[in-house]
C-alpha positions in Angstrom: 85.1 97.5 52.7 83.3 99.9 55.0 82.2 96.8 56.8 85.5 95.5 57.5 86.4 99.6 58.6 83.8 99.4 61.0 85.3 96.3 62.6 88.6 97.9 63.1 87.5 99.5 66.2 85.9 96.6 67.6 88.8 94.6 67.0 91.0 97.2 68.6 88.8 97.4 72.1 88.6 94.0 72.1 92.5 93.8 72.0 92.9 96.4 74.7 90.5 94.9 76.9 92.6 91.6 76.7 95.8 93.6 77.6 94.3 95.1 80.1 93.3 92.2 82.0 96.7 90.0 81.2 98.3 93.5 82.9 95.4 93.4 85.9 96.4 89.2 86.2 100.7 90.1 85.7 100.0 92.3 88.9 97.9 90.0 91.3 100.4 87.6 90.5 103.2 89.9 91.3 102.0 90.7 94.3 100.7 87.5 95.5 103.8 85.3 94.8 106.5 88.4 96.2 104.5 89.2 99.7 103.9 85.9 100.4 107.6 85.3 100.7 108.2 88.9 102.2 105.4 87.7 105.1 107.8 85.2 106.3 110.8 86.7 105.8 109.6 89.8 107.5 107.8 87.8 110.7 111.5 85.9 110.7 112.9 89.4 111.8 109.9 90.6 113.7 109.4 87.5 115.9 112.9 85.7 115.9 115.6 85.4 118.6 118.8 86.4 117.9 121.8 85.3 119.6 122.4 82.2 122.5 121.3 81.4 126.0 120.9 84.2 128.3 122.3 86.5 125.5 118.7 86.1 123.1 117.6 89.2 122.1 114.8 90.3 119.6 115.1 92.7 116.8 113.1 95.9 117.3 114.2 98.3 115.3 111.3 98.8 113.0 111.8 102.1 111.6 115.4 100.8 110.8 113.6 97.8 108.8 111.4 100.2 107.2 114.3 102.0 105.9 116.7 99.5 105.0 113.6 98.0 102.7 112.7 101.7 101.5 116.4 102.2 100.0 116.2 98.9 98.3 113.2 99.9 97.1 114.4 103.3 95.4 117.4 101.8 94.1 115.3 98.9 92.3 113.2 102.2 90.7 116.0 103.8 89.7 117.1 101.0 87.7 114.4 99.7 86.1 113.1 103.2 84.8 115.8 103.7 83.5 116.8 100.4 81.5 113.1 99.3 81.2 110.2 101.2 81.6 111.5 104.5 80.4 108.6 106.6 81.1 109.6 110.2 80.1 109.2 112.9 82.7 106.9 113.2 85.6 104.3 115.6 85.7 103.2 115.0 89.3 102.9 117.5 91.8 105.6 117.2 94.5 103.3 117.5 97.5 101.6 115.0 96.3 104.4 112.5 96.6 105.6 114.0 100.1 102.1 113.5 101.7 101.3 109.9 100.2 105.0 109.1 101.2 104.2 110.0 104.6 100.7 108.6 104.9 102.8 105.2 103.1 105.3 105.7 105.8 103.0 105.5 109.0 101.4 102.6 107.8 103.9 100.3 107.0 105.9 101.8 110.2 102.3 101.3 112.5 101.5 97.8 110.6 104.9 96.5 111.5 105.5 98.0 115.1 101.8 95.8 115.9 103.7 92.5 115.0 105.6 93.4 118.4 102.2 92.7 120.4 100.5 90.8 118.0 101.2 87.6 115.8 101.4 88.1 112.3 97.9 86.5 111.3 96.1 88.9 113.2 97.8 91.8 111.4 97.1 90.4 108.4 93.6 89.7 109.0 93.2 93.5 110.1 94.9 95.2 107.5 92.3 92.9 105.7 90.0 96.0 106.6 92.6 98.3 104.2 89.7 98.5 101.2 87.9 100.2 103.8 89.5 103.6 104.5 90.5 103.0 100.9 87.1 103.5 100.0 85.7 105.8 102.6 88.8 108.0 102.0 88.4 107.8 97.8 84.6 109.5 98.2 85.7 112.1 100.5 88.8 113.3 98.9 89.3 111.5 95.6 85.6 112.7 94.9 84.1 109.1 93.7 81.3 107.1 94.3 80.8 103.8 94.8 77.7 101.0 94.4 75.3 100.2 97.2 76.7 96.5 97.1 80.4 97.7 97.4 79.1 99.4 100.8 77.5 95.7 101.7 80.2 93.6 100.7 82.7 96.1 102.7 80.6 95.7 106.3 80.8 91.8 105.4 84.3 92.6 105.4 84.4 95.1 108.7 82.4 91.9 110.5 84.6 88.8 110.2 87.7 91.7 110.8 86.0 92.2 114.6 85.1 88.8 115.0 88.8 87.4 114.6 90.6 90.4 116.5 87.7 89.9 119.2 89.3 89.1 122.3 87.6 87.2 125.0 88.0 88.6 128.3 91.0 86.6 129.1 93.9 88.0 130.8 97.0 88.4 128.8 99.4 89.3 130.9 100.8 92.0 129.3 100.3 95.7 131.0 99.9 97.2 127.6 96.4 95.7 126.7 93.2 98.2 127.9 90.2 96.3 127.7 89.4 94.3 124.9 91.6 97.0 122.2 95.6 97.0 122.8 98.4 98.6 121.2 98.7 96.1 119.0 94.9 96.9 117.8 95.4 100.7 118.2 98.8 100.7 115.8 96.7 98.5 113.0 93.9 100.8 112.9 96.3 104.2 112.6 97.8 102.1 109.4 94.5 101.7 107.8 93.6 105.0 108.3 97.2 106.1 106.3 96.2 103.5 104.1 93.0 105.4 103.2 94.9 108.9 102.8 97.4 107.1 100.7 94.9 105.8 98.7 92.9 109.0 98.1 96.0 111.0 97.5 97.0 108.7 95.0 93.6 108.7 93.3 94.0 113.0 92.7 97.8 111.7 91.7 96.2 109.0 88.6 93.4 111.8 87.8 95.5 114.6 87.2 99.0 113.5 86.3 98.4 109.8 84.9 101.6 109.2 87.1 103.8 105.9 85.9 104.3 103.1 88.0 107.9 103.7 87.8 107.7 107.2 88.9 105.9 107.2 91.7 107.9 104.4 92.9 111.0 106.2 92.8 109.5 109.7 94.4 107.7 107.8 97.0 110.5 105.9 98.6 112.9 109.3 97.9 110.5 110.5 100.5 110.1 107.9 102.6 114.0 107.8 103.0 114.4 111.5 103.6 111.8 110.8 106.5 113.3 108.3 108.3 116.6 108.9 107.9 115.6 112.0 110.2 114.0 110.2 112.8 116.6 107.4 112.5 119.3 109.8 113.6 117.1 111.8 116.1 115.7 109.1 117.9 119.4 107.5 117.9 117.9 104.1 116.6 120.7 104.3 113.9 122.9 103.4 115.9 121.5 100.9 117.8 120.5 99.0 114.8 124.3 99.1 113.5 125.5 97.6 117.0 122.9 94.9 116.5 123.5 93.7 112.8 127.6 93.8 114.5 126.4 91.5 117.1 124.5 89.3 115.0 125.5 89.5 111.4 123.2 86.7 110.5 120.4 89.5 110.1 121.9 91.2 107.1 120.8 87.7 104.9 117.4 88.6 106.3 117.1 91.9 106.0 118.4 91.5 102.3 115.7 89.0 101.9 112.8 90.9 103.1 113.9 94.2 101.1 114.8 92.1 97.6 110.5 90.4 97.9 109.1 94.2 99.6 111.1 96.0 96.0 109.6 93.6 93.7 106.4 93.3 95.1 106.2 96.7 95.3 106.7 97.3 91.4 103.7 95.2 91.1 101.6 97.6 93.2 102.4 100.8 92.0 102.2 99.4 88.4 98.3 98.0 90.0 98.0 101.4 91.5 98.7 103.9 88.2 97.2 101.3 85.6 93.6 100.5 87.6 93.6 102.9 90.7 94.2 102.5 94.8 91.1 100.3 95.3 91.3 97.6 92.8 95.1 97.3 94.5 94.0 96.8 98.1 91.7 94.4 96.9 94.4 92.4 95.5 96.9 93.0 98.7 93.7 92.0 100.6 92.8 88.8 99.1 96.4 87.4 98.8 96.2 88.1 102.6 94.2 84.5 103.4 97.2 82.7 102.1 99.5 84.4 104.2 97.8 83.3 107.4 97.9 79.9 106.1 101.8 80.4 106.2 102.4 81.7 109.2 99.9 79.4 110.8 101.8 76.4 109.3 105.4 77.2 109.3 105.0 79.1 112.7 102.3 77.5 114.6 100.3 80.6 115.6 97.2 78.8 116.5 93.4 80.4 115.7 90.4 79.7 117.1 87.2 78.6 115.1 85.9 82.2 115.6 88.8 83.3 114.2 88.6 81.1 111.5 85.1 82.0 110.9 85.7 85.5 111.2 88.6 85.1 108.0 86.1 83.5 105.9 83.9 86.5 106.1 86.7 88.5 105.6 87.4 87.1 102.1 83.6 85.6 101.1 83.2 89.6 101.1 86.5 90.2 98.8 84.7 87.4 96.8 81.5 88.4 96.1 82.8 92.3 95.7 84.9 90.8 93.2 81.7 89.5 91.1 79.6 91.6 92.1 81.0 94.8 92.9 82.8 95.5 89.1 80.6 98.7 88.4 83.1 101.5 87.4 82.9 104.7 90.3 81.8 107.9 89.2 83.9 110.7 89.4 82.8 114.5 90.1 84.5 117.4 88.9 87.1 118.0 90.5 87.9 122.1 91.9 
């Protein structure tokens, strides 16, 4: 009898351990499957023509995009805390969710303005560099500490990111590019630095509130909404963008498209984020990432060059071997 007592607890581990990881799998499959669409929906938008002849125009009103996938986003919340995942009430801080909403809200604005000077696999291959800041940004402010071969396996990572964005010297044409960095280049690297705040901020959020999936979903995209529905109206984009979907109405199938994959593969990150923490997430954003530039290079034709190439199998031999070898849980100091 005390035998089989003693098993009980083993039993029970072994049980949660199994859930855990069937939860862990749910999300990387969420989040695979839902971004890989919302990557060609979204560079659909971003890179299409809209319109005949003379008359072509391109759409360019990112913050607009941001916004109109934001409200989706909130609504989709809304309704599934409240007919599924029925949480009970949230503890968190409300600063909390107005400075990792903002932090969200740069990035995706940033990552998204790029695609308007740079094809889509090079964003993807630089936001590749997201576990970074992540990281970096987790031991400074989320007070953790990480294993000497996460460090390693990171650098792999920060390598084959320089070596595809690497340009070679060759004219481009455009006025915007300085030197070998251009604005393109300059608006990634301000998104993986929000990433990194968000992802710190978030960390403090998990520690001290345990905050639900659902919940910080929902607060994070109230805020996010608040934001640019100011600078919708003050920088007059608003109205623009309304003009536009009334001269080309084809964008509203889009733009429902884009929001519909961004608010279900969105559930599968914060659900990643409040079960396993920020950095286990990127990872999983990250490595979903290589697929994506298959896409694009295939139903798009944005050619790379074998540097390139070589650069995005660093990128993710690095997400691989972290992924192996890179599993030991981080420490966490007291916090103040």
């Amino acid at each position: 009898m005390i035998s089989n007592l003693n098993e009980i607890p083993k039993t029970m581990e072994t049980s949660t351990k199994s859930s855990s990881r069937w939860r862990f799998a749910a999300c990387a499959i969420g989040i695979f499957g839902f971004y890989f669409l919302f990557g060609i929906f979204q560079e659909k938008i971003t890179r299409g023509k809209y319109g005949e002849g003379e008359n072509q125009e391109r759409f360019t009103y990112t913050m607009a995009l941001v916004f109109v996938m934001c409200a989706v986003n909130y609504v989709y919340a809304v309704l599934v805390s409240a007919l599924v995942l029925k949480e009970g009430e949230d503890t968190t801080k409300s600063h909390y969710y107005a400075a990792s909403s903002f932090t969200y809200l740069v990035a995706m604005v940033t990552s998204n303005k790029a695609l308007m000077w740079v094809n889509y696999p090079t964003q993807v291959v630089g936001k590749s560099c997201k576990p970074i800041p992540v990281m970096l940004l987790g031991v400074l402010i989320g007070r953790k500490k990480y294993p000497l071969l996460k460090y390693l396996f990171v650098m792999l990572i920060v390598i084959g990111v320089a070596l595809f964005m690497y340009k070679d010297g060759k004219t481009t044409g455009k006025s915007e590019d300085v030197g070998l960095i251009g604005i393109g280049e300059i608006l990634l690297l301000v998104s993986l630095t929000c990433d990194g705040l968000t992802g710190a901020v978030q960390e403090r959020m998990k520690a001290e509130h345990s905050t639900k999936s659902g919940h910080m979903m929902k607060a994070m995209n109230k805020w996010s909404i608040f934001y640019l529905g100011i600078g919708l109206v003050c920088s007059g984009e608003l109205w623009d963008f309304i003009a536009f979907v009334g001269r080309h109405p084809s964008v509203v199938w889009q733009l429902a498209s884009v929001s519909i994959t961004s608010a279900l593969g969105q559930y599968f990150i914060f659900m990643c984020v409040s079960e396993f923490g920020p950095l286990p997430c990127s990872l999983i954003t990250t490595t979903r990432k290589f697929f994506t530039v298959l896409a694009s290079v295939i139903f798009f034709g944005n050619q790379l060059m074998e540097r390139q190439w070589f650069g995005a199998i660093l990128v993710f031999t690095g997400l691989v071997l972290d992924g192996l070898y890179g599993k030991t849980k981080p420490s966490k100091t007291t916090a103040d």
